[in-house]
C-alpha positions as CSV (number, residue, x, y, z in Angstrom):
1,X,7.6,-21.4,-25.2
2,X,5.2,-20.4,-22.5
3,X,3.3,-22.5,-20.3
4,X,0.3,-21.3,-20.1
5,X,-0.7,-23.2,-17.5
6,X,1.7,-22.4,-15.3
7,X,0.9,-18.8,-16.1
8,X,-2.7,-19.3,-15.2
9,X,-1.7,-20.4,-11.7
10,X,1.0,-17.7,-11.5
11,X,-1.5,-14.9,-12.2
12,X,-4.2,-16.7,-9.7
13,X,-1.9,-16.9,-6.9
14,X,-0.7,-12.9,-7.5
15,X,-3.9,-11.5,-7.4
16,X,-4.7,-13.8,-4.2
17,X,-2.0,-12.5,-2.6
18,X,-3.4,-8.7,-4.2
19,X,-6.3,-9.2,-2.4
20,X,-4.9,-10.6,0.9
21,X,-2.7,-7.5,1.0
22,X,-5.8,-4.8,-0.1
23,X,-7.7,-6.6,3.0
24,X,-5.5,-6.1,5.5
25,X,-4.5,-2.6,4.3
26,X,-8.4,-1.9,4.4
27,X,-8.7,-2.9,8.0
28,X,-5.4,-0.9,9.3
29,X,-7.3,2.0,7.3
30,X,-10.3,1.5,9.3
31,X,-8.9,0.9,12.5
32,X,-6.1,3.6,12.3
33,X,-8.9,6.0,11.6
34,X,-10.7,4.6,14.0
35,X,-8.1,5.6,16.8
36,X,-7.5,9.1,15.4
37,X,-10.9,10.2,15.2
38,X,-11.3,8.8,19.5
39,X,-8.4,10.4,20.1
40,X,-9.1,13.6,18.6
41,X,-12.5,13.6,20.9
42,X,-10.5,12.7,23.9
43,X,-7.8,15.1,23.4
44,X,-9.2,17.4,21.4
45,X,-7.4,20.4,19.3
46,X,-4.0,20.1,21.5
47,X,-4.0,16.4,20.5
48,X,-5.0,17.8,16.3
49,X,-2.5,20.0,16.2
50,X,0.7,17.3,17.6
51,X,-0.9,14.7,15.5
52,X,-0.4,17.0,12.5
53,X,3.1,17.8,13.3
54,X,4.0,13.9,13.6
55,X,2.2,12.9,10.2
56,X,4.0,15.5,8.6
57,X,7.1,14.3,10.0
58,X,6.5,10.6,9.3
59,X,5.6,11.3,5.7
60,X,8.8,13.4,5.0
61,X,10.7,10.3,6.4
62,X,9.1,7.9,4.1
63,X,9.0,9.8,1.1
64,X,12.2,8.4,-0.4
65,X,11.3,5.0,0.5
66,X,7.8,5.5,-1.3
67,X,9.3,6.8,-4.4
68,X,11.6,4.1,-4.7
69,X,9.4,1.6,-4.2
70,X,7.1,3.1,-6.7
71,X,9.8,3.1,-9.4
72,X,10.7,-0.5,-8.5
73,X,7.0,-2.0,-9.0
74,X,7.0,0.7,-12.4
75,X,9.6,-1.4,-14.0
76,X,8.4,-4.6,-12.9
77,X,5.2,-4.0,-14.3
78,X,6.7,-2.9,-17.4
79,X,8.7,-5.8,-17.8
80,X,5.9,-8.1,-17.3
81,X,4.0,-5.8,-19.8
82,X,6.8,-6.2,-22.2
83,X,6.9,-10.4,-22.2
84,X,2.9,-10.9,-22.3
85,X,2.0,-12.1,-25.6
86,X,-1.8,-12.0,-26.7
């Protein structure tokens, strides 16, 4: 039998911690492009084309990560879809 109570609170404190996390990805957002965009006027198209190169190469390095992780939150939410009744 499900508590539904207990599922209230669960779902409250998830999307708390949802929002939490969407706020402080906001502000790296904002502050990382923040930083590229001054450093792009102080070091103009030299400083372009290396920061290019290195967010290529960071991406490539975290791609396999990224798509696990990915495929790990696709089958939990699945499996949460899968044991909500209506």
């Amino acid at each position: 039998m499900i508590n539904e109570n207990a599922l209230q609170e669960s779902l409250v404190a998830i999307f708390e911690y949802l929002k939490m996390h969407y706020e402080v990805i906001s502000t790296l957002m904002t502050e990382t492009a923040a930083l590229r965009e001054t450093l792009k006027e102080a070091g103009g198209e030299k400083f372009a084309v290396v920061f290019e190169k290195h967010q290529l190469s960071q991406m490539t390095k975290i791609a396999e990560v990224e798509s696990l992780s990915k495929k790990l939150y696709d089958a939990a939410l699945q499996k949460a879809k899968g044991s909500v009744i209506l």
